[in-house]
C-alpha positions as CSV (number, residue, x, y, z in Angstrom):
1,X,0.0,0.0,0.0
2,X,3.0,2.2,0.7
3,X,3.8,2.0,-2.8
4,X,0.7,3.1,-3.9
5,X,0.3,6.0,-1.7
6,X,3.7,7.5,-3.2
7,X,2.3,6.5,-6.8
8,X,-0.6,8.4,-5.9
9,X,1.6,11.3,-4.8
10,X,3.3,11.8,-7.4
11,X,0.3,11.7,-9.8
12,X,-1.6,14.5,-7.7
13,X,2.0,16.2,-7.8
14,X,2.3,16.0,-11.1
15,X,-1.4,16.7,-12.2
16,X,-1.9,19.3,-9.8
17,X,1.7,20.7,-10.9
18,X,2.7,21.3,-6.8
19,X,6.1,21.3,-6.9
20,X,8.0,22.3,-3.6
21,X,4.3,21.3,-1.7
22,X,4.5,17.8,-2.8
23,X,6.7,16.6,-0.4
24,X,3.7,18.0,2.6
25,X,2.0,15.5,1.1
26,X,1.1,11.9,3.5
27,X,-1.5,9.6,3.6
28,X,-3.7,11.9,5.9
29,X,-3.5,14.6,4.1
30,X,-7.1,16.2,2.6
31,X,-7.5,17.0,-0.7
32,X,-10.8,18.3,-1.5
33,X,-11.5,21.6,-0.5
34,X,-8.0,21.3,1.2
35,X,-5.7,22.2,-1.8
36,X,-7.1,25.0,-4.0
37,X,-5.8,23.8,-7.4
38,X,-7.9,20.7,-6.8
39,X,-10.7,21.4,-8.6
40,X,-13.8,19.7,-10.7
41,X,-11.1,19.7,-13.6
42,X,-8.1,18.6,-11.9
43,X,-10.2,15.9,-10.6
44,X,-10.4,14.8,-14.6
45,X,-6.7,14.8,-14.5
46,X,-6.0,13.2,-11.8
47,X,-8.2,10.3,-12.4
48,X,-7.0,10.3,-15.9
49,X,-3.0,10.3,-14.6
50,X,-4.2,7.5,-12.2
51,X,-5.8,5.3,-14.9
52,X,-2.9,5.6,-17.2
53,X,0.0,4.9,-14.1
54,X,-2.1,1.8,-12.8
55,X,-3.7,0.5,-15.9
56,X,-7.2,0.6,-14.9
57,X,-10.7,2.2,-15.8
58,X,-13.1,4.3,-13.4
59,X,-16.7,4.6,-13.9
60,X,-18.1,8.3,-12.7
61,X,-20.3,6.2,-10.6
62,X,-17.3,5.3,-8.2
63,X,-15.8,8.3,-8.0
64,X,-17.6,10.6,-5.0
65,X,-15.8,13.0,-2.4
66,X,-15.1,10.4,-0.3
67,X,-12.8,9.0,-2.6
68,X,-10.5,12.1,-2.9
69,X,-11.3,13.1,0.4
70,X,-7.1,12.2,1.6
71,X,-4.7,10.9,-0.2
72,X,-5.1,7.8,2.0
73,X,-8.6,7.2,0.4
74,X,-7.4,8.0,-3.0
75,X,-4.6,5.0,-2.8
76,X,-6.9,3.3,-1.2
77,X,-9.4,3.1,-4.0
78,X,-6.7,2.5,-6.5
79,X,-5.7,-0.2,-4.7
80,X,-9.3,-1.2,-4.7
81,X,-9.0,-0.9,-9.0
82,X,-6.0,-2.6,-9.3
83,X,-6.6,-5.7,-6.8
């Protein structure tokens, strides 16, 4: 899971082009409403970055604000997608 939570990191990083801030981010850190670049389009690219890192598909359906509500829950649904 470790693994995944740094994967995950470094997508949001990435998609969310953080730089410096990056490296504040840990499992329990929020993301919704917590990082003001995360918006309803970054969410796009985010999932999109994720999908394309870890090989899977997500349905709108299974995405809700629970799922990006921390980092945490974000690995852990993509470790959900990729089991």
């Amino acid at each position: 899971m470790m693994d995944t939570i740094t994967a995950v990191i470094e997508v949001v990083a990435s998609s969310l082009q953080l730089g410096d801030r990056a490296g504040l981010l840990n499992a329990e850190s929020p993301l919704l409403g917590a990082i003001p670049e995360f918006d309803s389009m970054a969410v796009v690219t985010v999932v999109t970055g994720l999908e394309e890192r870890f090989g899977f598909v997500a349905d709108d359906d299974e995405l809700d604000a629970d799922v990006f509500r921390t980092v945490g829950s974000l690995a852990e649904f993509v470790a959900r997608k990729t089991a």
